[in-house]
Biopython code that builds the backbone (N, CA, C, O; Angstrom):
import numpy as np
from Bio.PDB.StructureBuilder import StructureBuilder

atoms = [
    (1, "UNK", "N", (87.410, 127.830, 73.190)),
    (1, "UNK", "CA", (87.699, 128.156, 74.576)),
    (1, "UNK", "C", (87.119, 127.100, 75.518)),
    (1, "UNK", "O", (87.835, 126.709, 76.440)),
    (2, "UNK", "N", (85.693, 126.524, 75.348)),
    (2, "UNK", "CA", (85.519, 125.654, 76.484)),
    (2, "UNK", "C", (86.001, 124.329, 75.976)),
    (2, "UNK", "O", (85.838, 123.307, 76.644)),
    (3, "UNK", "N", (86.656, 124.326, 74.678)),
    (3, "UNK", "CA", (87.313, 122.803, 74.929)),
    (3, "UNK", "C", (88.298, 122.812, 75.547)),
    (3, "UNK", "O", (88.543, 121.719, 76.057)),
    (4, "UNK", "N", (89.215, 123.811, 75.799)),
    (4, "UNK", "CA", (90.582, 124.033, 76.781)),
    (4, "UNK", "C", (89.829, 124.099, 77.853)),
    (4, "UNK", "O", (90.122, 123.096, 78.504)),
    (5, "UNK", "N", (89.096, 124.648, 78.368)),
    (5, "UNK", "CA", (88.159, 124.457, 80.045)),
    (5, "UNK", "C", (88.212, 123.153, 80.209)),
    (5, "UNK", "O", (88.605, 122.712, 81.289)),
    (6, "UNK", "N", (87.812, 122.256, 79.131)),
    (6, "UNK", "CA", (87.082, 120.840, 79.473)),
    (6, "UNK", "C", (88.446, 120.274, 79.239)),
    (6, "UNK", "O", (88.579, 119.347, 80.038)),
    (7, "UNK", "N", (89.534, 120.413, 78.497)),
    (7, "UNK", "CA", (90.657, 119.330, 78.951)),
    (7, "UNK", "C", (91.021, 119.738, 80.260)),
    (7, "UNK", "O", (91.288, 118.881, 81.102)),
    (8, "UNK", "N", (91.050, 120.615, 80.455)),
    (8, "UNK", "CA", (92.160, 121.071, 82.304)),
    (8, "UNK", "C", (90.845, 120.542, 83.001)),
    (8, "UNK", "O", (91.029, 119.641, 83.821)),
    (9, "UNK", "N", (89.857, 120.863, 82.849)),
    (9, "UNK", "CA", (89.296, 120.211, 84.102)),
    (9, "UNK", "C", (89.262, 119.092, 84.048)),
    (9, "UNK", "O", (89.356, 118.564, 85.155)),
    (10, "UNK", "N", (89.114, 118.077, 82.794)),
    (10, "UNK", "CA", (89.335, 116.199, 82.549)),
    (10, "UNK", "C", (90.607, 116.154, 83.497)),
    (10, "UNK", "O", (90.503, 115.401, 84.466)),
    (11, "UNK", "N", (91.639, 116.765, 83.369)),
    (11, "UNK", "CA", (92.978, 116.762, 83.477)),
    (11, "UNK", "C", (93.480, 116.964, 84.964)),
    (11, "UNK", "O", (94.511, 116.592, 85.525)),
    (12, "UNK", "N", (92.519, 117.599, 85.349)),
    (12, "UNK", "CA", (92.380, 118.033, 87.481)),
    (12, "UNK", "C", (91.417, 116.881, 87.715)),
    (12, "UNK", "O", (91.890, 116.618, 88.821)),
    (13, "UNK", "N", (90.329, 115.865, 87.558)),
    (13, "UNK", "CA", (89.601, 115.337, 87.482)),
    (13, "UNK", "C", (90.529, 114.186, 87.140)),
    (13, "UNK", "O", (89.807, 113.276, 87.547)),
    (14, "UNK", "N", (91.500, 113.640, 86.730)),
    (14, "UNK", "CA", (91.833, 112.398, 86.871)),
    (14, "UNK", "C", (93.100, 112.612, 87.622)),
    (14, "UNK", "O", (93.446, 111.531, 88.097)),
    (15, "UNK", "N", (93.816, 113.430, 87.881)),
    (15, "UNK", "CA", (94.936, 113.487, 88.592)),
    (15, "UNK", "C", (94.592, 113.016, 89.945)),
    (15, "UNK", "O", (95.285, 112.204, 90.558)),
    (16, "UNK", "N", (92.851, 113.860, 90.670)),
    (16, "UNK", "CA", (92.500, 113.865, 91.711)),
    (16, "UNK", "C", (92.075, 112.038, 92.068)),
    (16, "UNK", "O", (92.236, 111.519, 93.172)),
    (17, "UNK", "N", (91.592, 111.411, 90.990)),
    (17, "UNK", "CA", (91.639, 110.273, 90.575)),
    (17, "UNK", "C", (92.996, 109.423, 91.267)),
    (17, "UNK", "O", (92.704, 108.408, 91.899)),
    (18, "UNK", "N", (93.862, 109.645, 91.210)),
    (18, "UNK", "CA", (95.450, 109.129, 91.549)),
    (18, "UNK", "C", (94.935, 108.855, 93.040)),
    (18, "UNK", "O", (94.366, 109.592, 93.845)),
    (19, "UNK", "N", (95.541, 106.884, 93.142)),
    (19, "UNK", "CA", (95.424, 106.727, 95.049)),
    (19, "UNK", "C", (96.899, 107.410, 95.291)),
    (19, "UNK", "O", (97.936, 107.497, 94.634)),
    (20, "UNK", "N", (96.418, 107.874, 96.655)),
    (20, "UNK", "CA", (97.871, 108.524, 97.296)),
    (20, "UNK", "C", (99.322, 107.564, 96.860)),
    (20, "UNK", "O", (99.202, 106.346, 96.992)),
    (21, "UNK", "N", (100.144, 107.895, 96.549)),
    (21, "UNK", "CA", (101.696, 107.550, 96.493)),
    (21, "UNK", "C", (101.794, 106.036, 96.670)),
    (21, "UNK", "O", (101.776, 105.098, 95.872)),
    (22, "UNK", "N", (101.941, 106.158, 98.433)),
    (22, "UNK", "CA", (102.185, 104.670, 99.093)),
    (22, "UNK", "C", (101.211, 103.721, 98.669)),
    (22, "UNK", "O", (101.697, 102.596, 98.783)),
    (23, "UNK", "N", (99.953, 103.683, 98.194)),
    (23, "UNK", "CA", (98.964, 102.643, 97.414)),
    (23, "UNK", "C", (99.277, 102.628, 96.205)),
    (23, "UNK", "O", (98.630, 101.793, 95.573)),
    (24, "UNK", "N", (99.970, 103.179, 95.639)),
    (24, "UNK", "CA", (100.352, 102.896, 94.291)),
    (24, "UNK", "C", (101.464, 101.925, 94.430)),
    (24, "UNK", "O", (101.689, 101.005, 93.644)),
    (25, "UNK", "N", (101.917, 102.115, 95.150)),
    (25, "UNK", "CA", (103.583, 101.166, 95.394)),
    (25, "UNK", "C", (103.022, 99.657, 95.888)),
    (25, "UNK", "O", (103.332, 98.541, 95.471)),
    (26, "UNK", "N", (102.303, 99.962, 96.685)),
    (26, "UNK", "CA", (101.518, 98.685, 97.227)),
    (26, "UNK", "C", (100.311, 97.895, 96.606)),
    (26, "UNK", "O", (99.949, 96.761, 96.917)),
    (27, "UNK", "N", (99.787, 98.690, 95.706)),
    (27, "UNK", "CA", (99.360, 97.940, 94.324)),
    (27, "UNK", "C", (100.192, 97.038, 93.946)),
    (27, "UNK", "O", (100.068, 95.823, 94.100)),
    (28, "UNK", "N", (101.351, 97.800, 93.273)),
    (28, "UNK", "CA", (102.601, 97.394, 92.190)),
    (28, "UNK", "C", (102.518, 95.716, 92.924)),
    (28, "UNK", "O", (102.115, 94.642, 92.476)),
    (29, "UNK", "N", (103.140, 96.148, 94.307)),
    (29, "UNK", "CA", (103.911, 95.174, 94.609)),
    (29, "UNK", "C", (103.433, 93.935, 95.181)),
    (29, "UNK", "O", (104.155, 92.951, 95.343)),
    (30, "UNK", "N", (102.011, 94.003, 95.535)),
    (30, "UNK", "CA", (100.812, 93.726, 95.878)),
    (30, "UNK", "C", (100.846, 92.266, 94.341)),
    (30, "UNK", "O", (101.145, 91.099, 94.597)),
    (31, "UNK", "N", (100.631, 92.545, 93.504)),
    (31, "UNK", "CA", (100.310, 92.041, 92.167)),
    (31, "UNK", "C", (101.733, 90.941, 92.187)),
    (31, "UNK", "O", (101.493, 89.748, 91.999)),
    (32, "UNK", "N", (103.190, 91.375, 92.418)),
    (32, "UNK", "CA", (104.289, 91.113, 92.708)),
    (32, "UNK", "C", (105.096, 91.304, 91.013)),
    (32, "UNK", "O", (105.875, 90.534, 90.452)),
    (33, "UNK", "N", (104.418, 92.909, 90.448)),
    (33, "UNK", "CA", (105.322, 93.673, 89.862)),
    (33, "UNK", "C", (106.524, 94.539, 89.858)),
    (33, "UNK", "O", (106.916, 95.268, 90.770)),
    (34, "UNK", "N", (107.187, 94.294, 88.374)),
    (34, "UNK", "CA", (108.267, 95.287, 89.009)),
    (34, "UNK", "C", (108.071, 96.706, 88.583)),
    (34, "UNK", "O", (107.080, 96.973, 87.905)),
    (35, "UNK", "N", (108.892, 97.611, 88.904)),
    (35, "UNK", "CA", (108.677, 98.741, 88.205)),
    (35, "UNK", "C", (108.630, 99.283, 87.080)),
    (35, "UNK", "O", (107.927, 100.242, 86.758)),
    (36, "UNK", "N", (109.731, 98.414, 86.121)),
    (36, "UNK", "CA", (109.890, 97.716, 84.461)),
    (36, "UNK", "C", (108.181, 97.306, 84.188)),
    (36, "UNK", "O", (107.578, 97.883, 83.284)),
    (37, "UNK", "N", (107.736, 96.641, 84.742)),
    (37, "UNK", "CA", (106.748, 95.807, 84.617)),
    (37, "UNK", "C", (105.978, 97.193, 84.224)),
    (37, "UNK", "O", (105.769, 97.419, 83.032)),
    (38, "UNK", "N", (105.625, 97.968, 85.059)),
    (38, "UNK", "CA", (104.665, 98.529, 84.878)),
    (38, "UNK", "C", (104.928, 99.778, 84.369)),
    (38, "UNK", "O", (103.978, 100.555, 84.268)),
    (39, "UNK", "N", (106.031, 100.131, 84.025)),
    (39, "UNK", "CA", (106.799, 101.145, 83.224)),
    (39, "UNK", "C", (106.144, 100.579, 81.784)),
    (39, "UNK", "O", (105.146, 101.035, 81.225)),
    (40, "UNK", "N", (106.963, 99.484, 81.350)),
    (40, "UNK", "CA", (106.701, 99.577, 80.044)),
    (40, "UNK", "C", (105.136, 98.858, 79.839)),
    (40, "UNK", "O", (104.923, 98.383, 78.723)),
    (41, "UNK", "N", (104.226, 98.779, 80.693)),
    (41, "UNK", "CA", (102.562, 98.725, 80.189)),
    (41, "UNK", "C", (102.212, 100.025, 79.513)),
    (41, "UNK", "O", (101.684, 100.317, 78.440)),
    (42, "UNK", "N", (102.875, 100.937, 80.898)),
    (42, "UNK", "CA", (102.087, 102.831, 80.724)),
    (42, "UNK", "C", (103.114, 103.458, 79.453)),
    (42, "UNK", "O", (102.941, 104.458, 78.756)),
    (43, "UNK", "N", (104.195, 102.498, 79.450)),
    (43, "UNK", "CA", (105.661, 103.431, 77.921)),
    (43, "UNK", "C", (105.994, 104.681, 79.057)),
    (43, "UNK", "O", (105.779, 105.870, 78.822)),
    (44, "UNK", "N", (106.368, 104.333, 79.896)),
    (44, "UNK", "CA", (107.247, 105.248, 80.522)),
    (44, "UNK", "C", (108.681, 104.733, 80.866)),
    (44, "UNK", "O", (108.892, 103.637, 80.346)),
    (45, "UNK", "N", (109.773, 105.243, 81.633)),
    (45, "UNK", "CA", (110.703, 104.492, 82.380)),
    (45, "UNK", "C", (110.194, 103.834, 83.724)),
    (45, "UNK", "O", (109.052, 103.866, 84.183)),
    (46, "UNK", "N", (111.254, 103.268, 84.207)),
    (46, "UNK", "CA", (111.010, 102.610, 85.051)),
    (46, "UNK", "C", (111.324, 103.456, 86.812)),
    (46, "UNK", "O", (110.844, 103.158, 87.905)),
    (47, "UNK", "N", (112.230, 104.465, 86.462)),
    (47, "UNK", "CA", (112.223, 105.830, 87.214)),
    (47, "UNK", "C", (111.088, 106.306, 87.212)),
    (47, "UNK", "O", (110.528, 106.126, 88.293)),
    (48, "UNK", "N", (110.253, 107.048, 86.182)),
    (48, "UNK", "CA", (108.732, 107.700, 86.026)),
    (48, "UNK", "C", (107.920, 106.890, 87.126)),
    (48, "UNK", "O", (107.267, 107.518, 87.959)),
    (49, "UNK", "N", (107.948, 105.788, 87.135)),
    (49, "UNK", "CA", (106.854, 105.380, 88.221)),
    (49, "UNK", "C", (107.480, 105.217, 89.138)),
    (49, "UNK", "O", (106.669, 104.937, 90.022)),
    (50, "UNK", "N", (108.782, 105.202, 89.678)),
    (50, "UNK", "CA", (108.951, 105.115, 91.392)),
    (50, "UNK", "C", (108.804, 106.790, 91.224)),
    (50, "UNK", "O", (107.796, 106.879, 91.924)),
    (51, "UNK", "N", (109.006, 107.854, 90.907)),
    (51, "UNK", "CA", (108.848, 109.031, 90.876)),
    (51, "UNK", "C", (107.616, 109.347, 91.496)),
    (51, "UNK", "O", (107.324, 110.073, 92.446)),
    (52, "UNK", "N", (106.743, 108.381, 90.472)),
    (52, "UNK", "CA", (105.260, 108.341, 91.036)),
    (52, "UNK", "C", (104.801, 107.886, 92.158)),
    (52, "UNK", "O", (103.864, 108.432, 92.740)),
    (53, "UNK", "N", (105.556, 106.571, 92.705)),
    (53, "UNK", "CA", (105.528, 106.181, 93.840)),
    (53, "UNK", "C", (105.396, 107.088, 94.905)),
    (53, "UNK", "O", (104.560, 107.504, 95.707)),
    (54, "UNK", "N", (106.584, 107.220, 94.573)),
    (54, "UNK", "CA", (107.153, 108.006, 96.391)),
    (54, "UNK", "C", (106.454, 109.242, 96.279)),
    (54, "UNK", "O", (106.764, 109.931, 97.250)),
    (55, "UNK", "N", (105.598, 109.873, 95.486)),
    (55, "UNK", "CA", (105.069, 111.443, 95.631)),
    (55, "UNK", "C", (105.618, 112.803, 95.217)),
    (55, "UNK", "O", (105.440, 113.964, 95.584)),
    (56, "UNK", "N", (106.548, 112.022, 94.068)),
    (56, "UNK", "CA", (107.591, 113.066, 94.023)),
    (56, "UNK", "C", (107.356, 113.975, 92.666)),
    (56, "UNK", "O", (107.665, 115.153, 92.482)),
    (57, "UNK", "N", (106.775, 113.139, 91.870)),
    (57, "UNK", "CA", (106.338, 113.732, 90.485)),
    (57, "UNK", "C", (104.568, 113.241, 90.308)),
    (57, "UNK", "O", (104.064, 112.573, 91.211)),
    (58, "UNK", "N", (104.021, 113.507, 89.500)),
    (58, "UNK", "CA", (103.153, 113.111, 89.093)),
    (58, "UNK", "C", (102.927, 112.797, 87.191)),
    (58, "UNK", "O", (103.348, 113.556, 86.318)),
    (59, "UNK", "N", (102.210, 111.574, 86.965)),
    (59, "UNK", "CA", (102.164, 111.457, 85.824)),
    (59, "UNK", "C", (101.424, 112.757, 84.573)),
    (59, "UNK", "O", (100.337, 113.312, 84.732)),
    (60, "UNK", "N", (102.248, 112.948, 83.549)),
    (60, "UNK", "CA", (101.823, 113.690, 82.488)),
    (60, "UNK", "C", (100.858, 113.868, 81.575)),
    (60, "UNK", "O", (100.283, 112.780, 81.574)),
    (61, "UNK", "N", (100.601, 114.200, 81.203)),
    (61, "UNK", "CA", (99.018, 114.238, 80.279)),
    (61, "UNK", "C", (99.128, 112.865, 79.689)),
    (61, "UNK", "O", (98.350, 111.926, 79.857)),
    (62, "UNK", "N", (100.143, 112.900, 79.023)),
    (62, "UNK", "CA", (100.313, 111.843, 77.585)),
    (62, "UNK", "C", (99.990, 110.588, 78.530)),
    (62, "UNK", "O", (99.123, 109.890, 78.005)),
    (63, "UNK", "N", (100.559, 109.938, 80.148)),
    (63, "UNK", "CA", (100.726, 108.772, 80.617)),
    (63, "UNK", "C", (99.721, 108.718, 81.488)),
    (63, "UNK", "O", (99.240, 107.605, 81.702)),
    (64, "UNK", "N", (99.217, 109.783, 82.130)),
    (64, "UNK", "CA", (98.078, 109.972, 82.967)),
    (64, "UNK", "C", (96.768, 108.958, 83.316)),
    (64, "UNK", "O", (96.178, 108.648, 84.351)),
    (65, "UNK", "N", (96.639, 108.611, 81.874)),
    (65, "UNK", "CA", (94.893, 107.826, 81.836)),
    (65, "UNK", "C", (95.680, 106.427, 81.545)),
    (65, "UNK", "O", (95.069, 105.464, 82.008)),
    (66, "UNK", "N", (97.115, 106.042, 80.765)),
    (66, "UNK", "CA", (97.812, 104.554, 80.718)),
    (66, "UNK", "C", (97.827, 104.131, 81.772)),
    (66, "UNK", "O", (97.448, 102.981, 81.994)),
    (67, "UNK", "N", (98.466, 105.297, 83.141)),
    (67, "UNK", "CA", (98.650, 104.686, 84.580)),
    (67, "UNK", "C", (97.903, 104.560, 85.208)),
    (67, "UNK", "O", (98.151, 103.635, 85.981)),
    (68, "UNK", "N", (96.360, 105.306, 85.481)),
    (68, "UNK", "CA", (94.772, 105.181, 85.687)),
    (68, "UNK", "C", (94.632, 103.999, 85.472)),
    (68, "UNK", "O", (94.466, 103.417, 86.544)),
    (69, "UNK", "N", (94.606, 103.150, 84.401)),
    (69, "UNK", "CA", (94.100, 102.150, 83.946)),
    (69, "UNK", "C", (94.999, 101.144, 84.487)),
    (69, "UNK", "O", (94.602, 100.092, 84.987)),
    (70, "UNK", "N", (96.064, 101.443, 84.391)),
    (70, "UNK", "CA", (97.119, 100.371, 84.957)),
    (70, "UNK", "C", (96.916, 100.123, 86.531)),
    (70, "UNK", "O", (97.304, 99.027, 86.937)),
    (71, "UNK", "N", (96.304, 101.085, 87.552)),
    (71, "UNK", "CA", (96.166, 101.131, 88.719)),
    (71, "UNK", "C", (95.147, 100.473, 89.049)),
    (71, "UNK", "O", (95.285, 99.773, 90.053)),
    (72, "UNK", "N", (93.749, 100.453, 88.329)),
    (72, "UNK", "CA", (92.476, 100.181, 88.172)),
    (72, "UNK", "C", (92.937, 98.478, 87.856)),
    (72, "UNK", "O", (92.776, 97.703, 88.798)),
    (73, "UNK", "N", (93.350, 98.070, 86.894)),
    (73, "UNK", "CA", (94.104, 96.664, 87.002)),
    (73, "UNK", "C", (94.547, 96.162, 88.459)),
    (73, "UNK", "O", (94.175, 95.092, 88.939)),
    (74, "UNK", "N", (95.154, 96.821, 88.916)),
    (74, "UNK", "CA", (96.117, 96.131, 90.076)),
    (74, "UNK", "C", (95.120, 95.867, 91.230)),
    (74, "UNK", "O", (95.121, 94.824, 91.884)),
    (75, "UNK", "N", (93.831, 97.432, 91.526)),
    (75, "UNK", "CA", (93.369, 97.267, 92.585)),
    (75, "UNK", "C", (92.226, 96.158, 91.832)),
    (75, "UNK", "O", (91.360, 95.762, 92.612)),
    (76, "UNK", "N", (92.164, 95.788, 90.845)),
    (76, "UNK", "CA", (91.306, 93.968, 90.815)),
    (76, "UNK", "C", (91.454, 93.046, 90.906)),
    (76, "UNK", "O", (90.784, 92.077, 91.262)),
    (77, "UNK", "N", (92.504, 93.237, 90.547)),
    (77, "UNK", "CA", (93.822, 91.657, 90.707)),
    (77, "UNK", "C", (94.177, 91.736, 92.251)),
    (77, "UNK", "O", (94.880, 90.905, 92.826)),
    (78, "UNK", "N", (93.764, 92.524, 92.672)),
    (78, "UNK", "CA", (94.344, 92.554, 94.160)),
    (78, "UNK", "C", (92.928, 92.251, 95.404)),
    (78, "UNK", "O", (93.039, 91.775, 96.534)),
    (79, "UNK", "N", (91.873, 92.641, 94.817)),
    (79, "UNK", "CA", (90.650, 92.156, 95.194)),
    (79, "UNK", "C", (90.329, 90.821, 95.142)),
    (79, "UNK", "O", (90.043, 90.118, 96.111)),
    (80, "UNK", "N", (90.388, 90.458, 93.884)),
    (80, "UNK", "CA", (90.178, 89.101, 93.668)),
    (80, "UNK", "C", (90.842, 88.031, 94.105)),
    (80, "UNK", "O", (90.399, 86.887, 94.215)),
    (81, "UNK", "N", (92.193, 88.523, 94.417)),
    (81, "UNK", "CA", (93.192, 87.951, 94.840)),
    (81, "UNK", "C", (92.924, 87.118, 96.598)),
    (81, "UNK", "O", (93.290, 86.082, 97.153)),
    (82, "UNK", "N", (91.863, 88.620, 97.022)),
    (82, "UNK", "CA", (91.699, 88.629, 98.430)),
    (82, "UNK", "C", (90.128, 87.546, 98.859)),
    (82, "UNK", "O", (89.779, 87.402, 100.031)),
]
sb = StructureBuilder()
sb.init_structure("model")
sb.init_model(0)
sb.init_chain("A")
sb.init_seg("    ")
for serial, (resi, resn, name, xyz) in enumerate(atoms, 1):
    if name == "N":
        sb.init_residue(resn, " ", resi, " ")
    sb.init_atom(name, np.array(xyz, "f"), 0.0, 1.0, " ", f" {name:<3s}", serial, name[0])
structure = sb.get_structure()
């Protein structure tokens, strides 16, 4: 029982993690990725992340912590950049 506690709360705990919508897009594009680009890093489509973009879906358990990490990339490359 508290290992199902401890995935949903890992699982509310990185969602809350997610920058709002429009910084995700501006990451992407920021870097001067495409949506392909960063589709197939996380193995999603290339729909799944404008989905993600615009606020319309949110990523799934399985892609959740691929796109975390993929975001965490962009906002360094985008620092460093600066």
């Amino acid at each position: 029982m508290d290992s199902t506690r401890q995935r949903i709360e890992t699982q509310i705990r990185l969602r809350r993690s997610l920058p709002p919508p429009e910084q995700r897009a501006a990451l992407r594009k920021a870097a001067g990725l495409t949506l392909r680009e960063v589709a197939d890093a996380v193995g999603v489509t290339a729909a799944a992340v404008w989905y993600w973009e615009q606020g319309q879906r949110t990523p799934g358990v399985k892609h959740l912590g691929a796109y975390l990490v993929a975001l965490k990339a962009l906002a360094e490359a985008a620092t460093k950049a600066a």
